[in-house]
C-alpha positions in Angstrom: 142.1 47.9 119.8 145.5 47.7 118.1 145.9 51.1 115.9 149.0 49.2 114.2 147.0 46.2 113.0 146.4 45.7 109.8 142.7 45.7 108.3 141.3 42.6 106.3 137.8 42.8 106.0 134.6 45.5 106.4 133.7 43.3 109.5 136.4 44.4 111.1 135.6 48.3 110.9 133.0 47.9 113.7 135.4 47.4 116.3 136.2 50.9 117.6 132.6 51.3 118.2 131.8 47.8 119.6 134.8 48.4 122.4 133.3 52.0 123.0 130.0 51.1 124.3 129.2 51.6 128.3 126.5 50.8 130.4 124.5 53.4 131.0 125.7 53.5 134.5 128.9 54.9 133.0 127.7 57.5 130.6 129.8 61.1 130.5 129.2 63.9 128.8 132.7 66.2 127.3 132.1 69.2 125.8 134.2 71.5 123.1 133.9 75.1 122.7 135.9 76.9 120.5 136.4 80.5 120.6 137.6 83.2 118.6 140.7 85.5 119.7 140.3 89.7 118.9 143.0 92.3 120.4 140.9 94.3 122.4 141.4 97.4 121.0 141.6 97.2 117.4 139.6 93.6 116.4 142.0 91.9 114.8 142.3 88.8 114.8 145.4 87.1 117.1 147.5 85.1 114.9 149.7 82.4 115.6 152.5 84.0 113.8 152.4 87.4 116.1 154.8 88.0 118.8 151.8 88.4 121.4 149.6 85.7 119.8 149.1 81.7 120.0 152.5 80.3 121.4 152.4 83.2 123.9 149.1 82.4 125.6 150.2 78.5 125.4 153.2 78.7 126.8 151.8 81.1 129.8 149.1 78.4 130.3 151.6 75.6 130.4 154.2 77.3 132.7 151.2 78.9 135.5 149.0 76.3 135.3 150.4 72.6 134.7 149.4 72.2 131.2 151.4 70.3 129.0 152.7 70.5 125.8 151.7 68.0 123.0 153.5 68.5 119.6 152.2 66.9 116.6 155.5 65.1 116.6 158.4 65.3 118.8 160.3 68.6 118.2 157.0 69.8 116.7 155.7 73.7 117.0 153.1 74.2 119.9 149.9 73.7 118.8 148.4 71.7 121.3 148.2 71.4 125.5 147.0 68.8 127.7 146.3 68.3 131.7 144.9 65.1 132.6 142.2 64.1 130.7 141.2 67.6 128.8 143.2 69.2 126.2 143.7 73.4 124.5 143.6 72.9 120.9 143.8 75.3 117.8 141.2 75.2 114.7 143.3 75.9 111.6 142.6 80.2 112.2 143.8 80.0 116.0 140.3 79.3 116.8 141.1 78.0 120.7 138.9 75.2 121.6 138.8 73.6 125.7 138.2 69.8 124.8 136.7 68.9 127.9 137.3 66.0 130.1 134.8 63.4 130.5 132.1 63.9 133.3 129.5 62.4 134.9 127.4 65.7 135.2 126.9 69.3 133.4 127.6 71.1 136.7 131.3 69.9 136.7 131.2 70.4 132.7 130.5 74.4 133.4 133.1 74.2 136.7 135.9 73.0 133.9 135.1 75.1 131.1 135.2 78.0 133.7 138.2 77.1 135.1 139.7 77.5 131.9 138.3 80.2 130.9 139.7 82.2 134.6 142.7 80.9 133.5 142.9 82.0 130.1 141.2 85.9 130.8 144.1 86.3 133.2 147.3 86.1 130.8 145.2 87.3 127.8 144.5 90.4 129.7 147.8 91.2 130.1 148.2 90.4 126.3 144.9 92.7 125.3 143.0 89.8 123.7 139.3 89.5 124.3 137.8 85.9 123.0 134.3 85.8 121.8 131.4 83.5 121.8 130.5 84.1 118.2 130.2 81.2 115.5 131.9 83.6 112.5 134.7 85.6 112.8 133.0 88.9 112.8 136.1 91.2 111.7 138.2 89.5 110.0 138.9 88.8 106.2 140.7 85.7 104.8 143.8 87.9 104.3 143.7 88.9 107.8 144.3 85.4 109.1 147.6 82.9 108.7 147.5 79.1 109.2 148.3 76.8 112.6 151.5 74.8 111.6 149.5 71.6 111.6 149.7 68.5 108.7 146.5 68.0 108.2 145.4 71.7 107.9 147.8 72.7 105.2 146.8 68.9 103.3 143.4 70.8 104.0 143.8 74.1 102.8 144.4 72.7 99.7 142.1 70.0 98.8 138.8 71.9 100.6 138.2 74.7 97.8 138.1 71.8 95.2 135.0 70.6 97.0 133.1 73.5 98.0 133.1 77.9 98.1 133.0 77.8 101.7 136.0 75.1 102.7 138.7 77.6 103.6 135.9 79.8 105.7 134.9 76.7 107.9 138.7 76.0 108.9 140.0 79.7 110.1 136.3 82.0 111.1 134.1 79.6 112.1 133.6 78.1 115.9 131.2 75.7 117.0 130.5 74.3 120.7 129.9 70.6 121.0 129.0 68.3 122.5 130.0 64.1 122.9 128.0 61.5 124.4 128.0 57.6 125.0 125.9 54.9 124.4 125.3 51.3 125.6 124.9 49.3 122.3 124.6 49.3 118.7 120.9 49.9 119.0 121.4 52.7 121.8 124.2 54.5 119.3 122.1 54.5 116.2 119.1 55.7 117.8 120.6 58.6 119.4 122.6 59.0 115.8 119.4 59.1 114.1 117.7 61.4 116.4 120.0 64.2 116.5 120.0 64.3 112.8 116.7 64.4 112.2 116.9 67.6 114.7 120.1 68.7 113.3 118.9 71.7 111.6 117.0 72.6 114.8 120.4 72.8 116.9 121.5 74.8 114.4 119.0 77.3 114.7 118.5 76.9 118.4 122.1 77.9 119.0 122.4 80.5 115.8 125.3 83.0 116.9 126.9 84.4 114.0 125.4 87.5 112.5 128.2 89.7 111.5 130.8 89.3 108.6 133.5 91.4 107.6 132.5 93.9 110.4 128.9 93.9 109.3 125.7 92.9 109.5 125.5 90.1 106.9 121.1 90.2 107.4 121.0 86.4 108.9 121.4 84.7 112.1 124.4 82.5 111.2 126.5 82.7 108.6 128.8 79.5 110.7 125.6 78.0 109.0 125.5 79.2 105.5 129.5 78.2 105.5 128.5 74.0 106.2 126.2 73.9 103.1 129.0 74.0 101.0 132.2 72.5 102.5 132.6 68.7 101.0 129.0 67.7 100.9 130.8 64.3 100.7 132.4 64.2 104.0 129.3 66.4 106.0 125.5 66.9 105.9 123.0 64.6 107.2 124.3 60.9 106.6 121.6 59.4 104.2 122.3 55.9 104.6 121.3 55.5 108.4 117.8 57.7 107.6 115.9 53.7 107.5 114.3 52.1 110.9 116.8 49.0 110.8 119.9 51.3 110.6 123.2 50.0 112.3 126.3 50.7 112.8 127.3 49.2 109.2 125.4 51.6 107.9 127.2 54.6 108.8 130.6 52.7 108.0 128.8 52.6 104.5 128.9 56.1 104.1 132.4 56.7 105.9 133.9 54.1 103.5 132.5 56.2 100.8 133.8 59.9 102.0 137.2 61.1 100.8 140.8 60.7 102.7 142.6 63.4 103.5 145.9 61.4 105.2 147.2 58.5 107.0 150.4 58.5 109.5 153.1 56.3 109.8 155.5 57.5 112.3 155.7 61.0 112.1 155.2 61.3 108.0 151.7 62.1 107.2 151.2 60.7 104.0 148.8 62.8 101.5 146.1 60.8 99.6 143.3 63.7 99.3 140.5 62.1 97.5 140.7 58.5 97.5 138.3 57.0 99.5 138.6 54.7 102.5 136.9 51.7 100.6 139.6 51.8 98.0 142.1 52.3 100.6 140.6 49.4 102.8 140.9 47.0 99.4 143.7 48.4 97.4 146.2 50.5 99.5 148.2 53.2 98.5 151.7 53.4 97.3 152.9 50.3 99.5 150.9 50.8 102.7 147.6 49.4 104.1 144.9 50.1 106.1 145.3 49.9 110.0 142.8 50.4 112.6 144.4 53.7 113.4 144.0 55.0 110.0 139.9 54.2 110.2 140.2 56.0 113.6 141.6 59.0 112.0 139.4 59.2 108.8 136.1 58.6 111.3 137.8 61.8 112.9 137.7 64.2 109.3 134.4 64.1 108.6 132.3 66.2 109.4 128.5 65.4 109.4 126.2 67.3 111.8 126.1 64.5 113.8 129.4 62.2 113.9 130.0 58.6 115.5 133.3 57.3 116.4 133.9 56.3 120.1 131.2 58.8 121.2 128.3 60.4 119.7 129.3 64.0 118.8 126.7 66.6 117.9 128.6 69.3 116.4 125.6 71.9 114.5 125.6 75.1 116.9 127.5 78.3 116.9 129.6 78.8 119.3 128.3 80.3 122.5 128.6 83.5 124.9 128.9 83.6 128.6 124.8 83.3 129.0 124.2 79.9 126.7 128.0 78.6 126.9 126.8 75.2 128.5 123.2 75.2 127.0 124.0 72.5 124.2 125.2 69.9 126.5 122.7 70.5 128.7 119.9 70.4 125.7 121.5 66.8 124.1 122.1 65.4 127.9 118.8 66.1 128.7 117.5 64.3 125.6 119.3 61.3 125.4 120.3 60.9 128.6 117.0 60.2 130.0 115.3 57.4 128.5 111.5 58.7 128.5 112.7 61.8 127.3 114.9 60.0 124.1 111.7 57.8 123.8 109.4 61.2 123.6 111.5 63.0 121.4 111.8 60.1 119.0 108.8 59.6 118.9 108.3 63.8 118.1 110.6 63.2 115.1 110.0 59.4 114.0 108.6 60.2 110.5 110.9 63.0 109.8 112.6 62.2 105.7 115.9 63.0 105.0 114.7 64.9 101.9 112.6 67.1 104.1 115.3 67.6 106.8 117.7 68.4 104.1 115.3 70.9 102.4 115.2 72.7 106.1 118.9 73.9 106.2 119.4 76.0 104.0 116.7 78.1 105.8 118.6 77.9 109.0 121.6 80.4 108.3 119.2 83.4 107.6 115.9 82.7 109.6 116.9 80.2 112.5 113.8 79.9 114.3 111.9 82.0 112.2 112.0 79.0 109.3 109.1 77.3 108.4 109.1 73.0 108.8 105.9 71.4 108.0 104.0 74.3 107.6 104.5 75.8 111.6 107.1 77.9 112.7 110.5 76.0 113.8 110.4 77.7 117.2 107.2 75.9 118.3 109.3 72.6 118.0 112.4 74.2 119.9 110.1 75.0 122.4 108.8 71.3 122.4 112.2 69.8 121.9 113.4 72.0 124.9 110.5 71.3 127.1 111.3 67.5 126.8 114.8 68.3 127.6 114.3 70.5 131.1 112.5 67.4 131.8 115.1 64.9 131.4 116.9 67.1 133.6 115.1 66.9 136.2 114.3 63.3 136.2 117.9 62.9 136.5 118.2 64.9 139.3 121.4 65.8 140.1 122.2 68.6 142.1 124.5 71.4 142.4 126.1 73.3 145.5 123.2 75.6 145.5 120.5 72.5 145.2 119.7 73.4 141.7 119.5 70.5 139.5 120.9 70.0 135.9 117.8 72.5 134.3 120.0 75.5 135.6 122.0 75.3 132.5 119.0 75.4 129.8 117.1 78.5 132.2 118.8 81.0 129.4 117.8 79.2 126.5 114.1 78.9 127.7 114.6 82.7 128.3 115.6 83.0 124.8 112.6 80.9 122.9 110.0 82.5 125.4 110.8 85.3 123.7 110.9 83.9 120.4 114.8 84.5 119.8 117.8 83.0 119.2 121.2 83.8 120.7 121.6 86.0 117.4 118.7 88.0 118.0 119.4 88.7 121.7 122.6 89.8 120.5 121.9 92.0 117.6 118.9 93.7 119.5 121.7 94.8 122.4 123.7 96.5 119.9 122.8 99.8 117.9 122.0 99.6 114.4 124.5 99.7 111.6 128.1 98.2 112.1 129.0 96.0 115.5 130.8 98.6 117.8 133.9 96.7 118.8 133.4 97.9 122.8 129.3 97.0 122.6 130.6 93.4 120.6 132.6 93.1 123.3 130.4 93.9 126.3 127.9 91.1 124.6 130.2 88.2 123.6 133.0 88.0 125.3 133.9 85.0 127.1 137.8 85.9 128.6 
């Protein structure tokens, strides 16, 4: 695809998924977890701005290890590293995220995101950072926090609290793991769309991680979750127009047309035009310039559904994780739709799922997770389902580790979890005494490096 042509038509929108597509034979699985950054012995939050913070651990990472640097444009600030096909990247609140390379199986997922994670406890040890598993920020306040010197964030900063209460929340305390996948065809990418959606909510309480707010006990299982029901309800949420059995990809382009802009590039200018949608762009411009391929490219990439397709399938609703679940939700969506009787059992589990019905669901999730009620039964008898079909895909795919185990390894602590009818919040808050998190105890429980 060329990023510089210029676009003419709707038809012409489907490309950068038509040119993604594999044969299954070539299906990988890249992971993202994000993590949040705490000096060890106070909890506060590391900063990009600080002396000892961001550009400190980057710059150790680039000169021990081989990373590179990758500016936003030559001469740029550090904000970004990469090595081969993975990258170290900042959320807007010096959130660090590993954006995995592409592999073939979840054992050399966990080798990577280990690797990393060796390499980053080493030089932030030296720096007394600790970086936690948690889906909130459980110390710090807005004030506490400054901004990554990035375009789009401070375009960002701006326009989010004119669409929701929660916008500047989502950008600088909240981390998320994730996970992206491929597909073989139009059909094959809209039936793995559709699927995770109509489980959304259930990833989201599956993976609930974020309990604590402002150094307390907020009285639900993710607050990460209460932030994403009012962001830009425009640009996230559950997608309604591919909730029908003939959905395509031009249905999804329907509602991505629809979703406001934040910014196109040209060269190194990014050019503001928050709130204009890509269907006016597409047809009328803005000051002079056009719509290119690259520009759909990056608008696919700023919004922010629970599910997202652009050149891979992206399920992005979980808190992220500590060291026990940290590869569970790749393992969970790999074993799902990865496995084609296990993507033909679970859709079949969730075929007749509505979007109103789904939708009513989430707001449940932030304070009960798998203690919320869907069609009358209690969510966690469907995790446990959902779960079961999963381990099984695992094993049908059979691929094994040094140690002989096969892929199931990686879900053992979230089937430890549901057997006892918990979610990674409730294992945490029941390790911790009652009252305030102790910072050493939060520690003990969450860290990652």
């Amino acid at each position: 695809m060329n990023k510089d042509q210029v676009l003419r038509s709707e038809a012409e929108l489907h490309e950068i998924f038509r040119e993604s597509e594999k044969p299954a034979a070539s299906w990988k699985i890249g992971a993202e977890a994000e993590k949040i950054g705490v000096f060890r012995r106070t909890g506060a939050p590391v900063r990009y701005h600080d002396p000892r913070g961001i550009p400190a651990i980057l710059r150790t990472l680039q000169r021990r290890h081989g990373w590179e640097p990758e500016p936003e444009f030559p001469g740029g600030p550090l904000i970004a590293l990469r090595r081969g096909r993975g990258s170290v990247t900042l959320e807007p609140g010096s959130q660090l995220e590993l954006s995995g390379a592409p592999w073939a199986d979840l054992h050399a997922v966990q080798d990577e995101n280990r690797g990393h994670l060796d390499e980053l406890r080493a030089i932030s040890t030296e720096l007394g950072i600790a970086w936690l598993g948690l889906g909130f920020h459980p110390f710090a306040r807005q004030q506490d926090l400054d901004w990554v010197p990035k375009a789009r964030y401070g375009l960002m900063q701006v326009y989010l609290p004119s669409q929701g209460a929660y916008g500047l929340d989502m950008m600088r305390r909240t981390a998320t793991v994730q996970v992206n996948l491929d597909y073989s065809d139009e059909r094959d990418a809209v039936r793995k769309l559709l699927v995770a959606t109509r489980l959304a909510p259930l990833t989201t309480a599956l993976f609930a991680n974020s309990p604590f707010h402002e150094g307390q006990r907020w009285g639900g299982r993710s607050y990460r979750a209460r932030v994403w029901l009012d962001v830009d309800n425009r640009r996230a949420g559950l997608v309604p127009p591919i909730w029908r059995h003939d959905a395509g990809y031009e249905h999804y382009i329907r509602w991505a047309l629809d979703a406001p802009m934040f910014l196109f590039k040209r060269g190194t200018e990014a050019i503001e035009n928050t709130g204009q949608s890509f269907r006016s762009f597409l047809r009328h411009g803005f000051q002079g310039h056009r719509a290119t391929q690259g520009d759909w490219e990056l608008h696919l990439n700023t919004l922010f559904p629970e599910v997202r397709l652009k050149r891979t399938l992206e399920i992005r609703g979980a808190d992220s994780q500590g060291p026990a679940t940290a590869n569970a939700l790749p393992a969970l969506w790999t074993g799902l739709l990865y496995d084609e009787r296990a993507l033909a059992e679970v859709e079949a589990l969730c075929a007749d799922y509505t979007h109103d019905e789904v939708a009513a669901l989430r707001p449940q999730i932030p304070e009960l997770a798998l203690q919320s009620t869907f069609r009358g039964a209690p969510l966690l008898h469907l995790a446990q389902r959902v779960v079961e079909i999963a381990c099984n895909g695992l094993e049908r795919r059979a691929i094994l580790d040094d140690q002989g185990q096969d892929e199931r390894v990686h879900l053992r602590p979230l089937v430890r979890l549901l057997e006892q009818g918990q979610c990674p919040a409730d294992a945490l808050l029941a390790a911790l005494p009652p009252g305030a998190p102790p910072l050493d105890a939060l520690l003990t429980q969450a860290e990652l490096a």
